[in-house]
C-alpha positions in Angstrom: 6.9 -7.8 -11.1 4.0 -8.8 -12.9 2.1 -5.9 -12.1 5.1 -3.5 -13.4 4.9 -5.1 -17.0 1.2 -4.3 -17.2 1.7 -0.9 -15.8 5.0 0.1 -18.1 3.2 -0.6 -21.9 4.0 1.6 -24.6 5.4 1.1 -28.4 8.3 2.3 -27.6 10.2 0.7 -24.6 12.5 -2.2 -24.9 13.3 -4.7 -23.0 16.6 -2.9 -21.9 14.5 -0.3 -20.4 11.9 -2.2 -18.9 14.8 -4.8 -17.4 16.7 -0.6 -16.1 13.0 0.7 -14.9 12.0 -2.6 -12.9 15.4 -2.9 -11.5 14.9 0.7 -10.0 11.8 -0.4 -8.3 11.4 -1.8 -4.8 8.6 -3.4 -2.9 7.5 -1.9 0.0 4.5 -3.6 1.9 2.2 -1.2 3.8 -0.8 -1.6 6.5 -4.1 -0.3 6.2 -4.2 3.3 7.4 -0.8 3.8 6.5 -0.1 7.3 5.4 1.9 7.7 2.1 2.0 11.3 1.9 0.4 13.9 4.5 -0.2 17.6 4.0 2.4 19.6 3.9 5.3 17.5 2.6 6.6 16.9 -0.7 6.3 13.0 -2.2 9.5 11.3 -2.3 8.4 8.1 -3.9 6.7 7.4 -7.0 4.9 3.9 -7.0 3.1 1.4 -8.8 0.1 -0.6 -6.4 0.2 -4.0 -7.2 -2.0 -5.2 -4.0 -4.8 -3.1 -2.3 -6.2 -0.1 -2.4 -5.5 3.9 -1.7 -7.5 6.9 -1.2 -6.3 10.5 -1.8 -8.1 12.9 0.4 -8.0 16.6 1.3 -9.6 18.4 4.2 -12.5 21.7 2.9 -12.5 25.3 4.1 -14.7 24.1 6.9 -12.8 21.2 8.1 -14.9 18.3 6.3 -12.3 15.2 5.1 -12.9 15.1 1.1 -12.3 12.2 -1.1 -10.2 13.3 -3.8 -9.7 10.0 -5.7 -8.6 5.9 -5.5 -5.8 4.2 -6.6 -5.8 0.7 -7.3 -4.0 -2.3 -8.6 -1.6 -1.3 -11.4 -2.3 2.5 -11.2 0.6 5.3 -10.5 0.7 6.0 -6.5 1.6 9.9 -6.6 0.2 13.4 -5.9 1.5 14.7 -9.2 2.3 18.4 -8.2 3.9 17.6 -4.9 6.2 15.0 -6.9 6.6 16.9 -10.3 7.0 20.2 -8.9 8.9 19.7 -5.7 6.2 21.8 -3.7 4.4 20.8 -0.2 0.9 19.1 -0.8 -2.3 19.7 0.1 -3.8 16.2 0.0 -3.2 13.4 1.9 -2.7 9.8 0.2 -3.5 6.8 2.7 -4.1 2.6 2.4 -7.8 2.0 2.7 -6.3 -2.0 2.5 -2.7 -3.5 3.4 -0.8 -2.3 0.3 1.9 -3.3 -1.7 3.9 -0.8 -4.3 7.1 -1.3 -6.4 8.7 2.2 -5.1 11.2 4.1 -6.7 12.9 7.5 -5.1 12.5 10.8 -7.3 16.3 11.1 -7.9 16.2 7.9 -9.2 12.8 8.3 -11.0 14.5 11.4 -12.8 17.5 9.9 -13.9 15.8 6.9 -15.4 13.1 9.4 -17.2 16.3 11.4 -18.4 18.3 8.2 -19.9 15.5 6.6 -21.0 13.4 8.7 -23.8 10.8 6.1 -24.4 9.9 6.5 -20.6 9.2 10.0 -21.3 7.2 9.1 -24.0 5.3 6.7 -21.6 5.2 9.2 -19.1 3.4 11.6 -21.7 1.1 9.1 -22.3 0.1 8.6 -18.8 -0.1 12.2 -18.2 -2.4 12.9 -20.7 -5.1 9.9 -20.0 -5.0 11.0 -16.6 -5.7 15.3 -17.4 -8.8 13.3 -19.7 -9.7 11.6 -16.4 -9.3 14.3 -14.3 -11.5 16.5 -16.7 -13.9 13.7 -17.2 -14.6 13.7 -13.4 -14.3 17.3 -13.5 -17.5 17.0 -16.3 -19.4 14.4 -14.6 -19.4 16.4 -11.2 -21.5 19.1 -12.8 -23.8 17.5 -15.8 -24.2 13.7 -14.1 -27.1 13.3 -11.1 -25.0 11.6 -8.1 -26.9 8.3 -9.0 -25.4 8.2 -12.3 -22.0 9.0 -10.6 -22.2 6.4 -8.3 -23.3 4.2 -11.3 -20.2 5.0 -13.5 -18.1 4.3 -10.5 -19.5 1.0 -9.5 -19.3 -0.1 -13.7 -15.5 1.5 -13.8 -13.9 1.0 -10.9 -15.9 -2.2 -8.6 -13.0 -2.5 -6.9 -13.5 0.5 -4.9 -16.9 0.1 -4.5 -16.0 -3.2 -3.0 -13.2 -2.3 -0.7 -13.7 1.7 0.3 -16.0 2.4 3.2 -19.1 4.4 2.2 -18.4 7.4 3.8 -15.3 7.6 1.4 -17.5 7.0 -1.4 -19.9 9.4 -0.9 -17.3 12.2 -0.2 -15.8 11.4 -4.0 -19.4 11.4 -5.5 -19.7 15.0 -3.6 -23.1 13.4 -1.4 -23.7 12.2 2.0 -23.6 9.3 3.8 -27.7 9.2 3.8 -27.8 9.9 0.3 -25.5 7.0 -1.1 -27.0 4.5 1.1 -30.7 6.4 -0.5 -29.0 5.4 -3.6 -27.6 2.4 -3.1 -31.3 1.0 -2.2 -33.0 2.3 -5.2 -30.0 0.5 -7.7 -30.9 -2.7 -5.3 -34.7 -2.2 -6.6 -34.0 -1.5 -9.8 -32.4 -4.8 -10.2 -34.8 -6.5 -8.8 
């Protein structure tokens, strides 16, 4: 539950709707290479990862399996338009480790967001650092060389450095396979 209290901070919520939000919550242990959600369905779940780590991922016009972003420990498991909006997804979300999630349904989820108005107010919050995120990226794909990409990654987020395989790295930064592990060496002999 620990996890939950770092994940649910805002101003406004009591402890009478953190005690109503963590009670809607269950833990669900998953395996690596579990699939959360897969193209063409609509996410039932919202979820916050307390233990491992996920990858979203989408396949290209030509068939090529594209990192679309990590999830890990303490951040919102969900594909936001296929949960929001009730439509079919594109994207796939899978464990890259044996996961666990506090899980709550979307009827549930609504109700709670519904009764609740400082959980809408959190919920605006997160929306809104994760659209700056999401531009941010957006940004950083175009201006940013793919070294300096894979720098801000490994100084952000060393978690996924650490525990995603390359090739899932290097689809995120928009390079190869060659050219991360090009990269990779050079970083080593900077620092030497």
């Amino acid at each position: 539950m620990e996890v939950l209290k770092q994940a649910y901070q805002h101003p406004l919520l009591t402890t009478t709707d953190l005690d109503l939000i963590f009670a809607a919550h269950e833990r669900v242990d998953l395996s690596k290479g579990d699939y959360i959600l897969e193209k063409g369905q609509t996410l039932q779940t919202y979820a916050i990862l307390e233990e491992g780590l996920i990858r979203s991922f989408l396949y290209d016009y030509e068939g090529n399996e594209m990192t679309t972003g990590f999830i890990s420990k303490g951040e919102v498991v969900i594909e936001t338009a296929s949960f929001f909006q009730r439509i079919p997804t594109q994207e796939y979300l899978q464990c890259i480790t044996n996961c666990t999630v506090w899980s709550i349904g979307y009827q549930q989820f609504q109700q709670l967001f519904h009764q609740i108005p400082a959980f809408r107010e959190w919920g605006r919050a997160w929306l809104a650092y994760e659209l700056f995120l999401s531009k941010k990226r957006a940004t950083e794909m175009i201006t940013d060389p793919a070294k300096q990409r894979y720098l801000h990654l490994l100084e952000e987020r060393p978690e996924v450095v650490q525990q995603a395989p390359l090739k899932y790295i290097a689809t995120y930064l928009g390079i190869t396979d060659t050219s991360l592990s090009r990269i990779r060496k050079e970083i080593a002999c900077d620092r030497r």
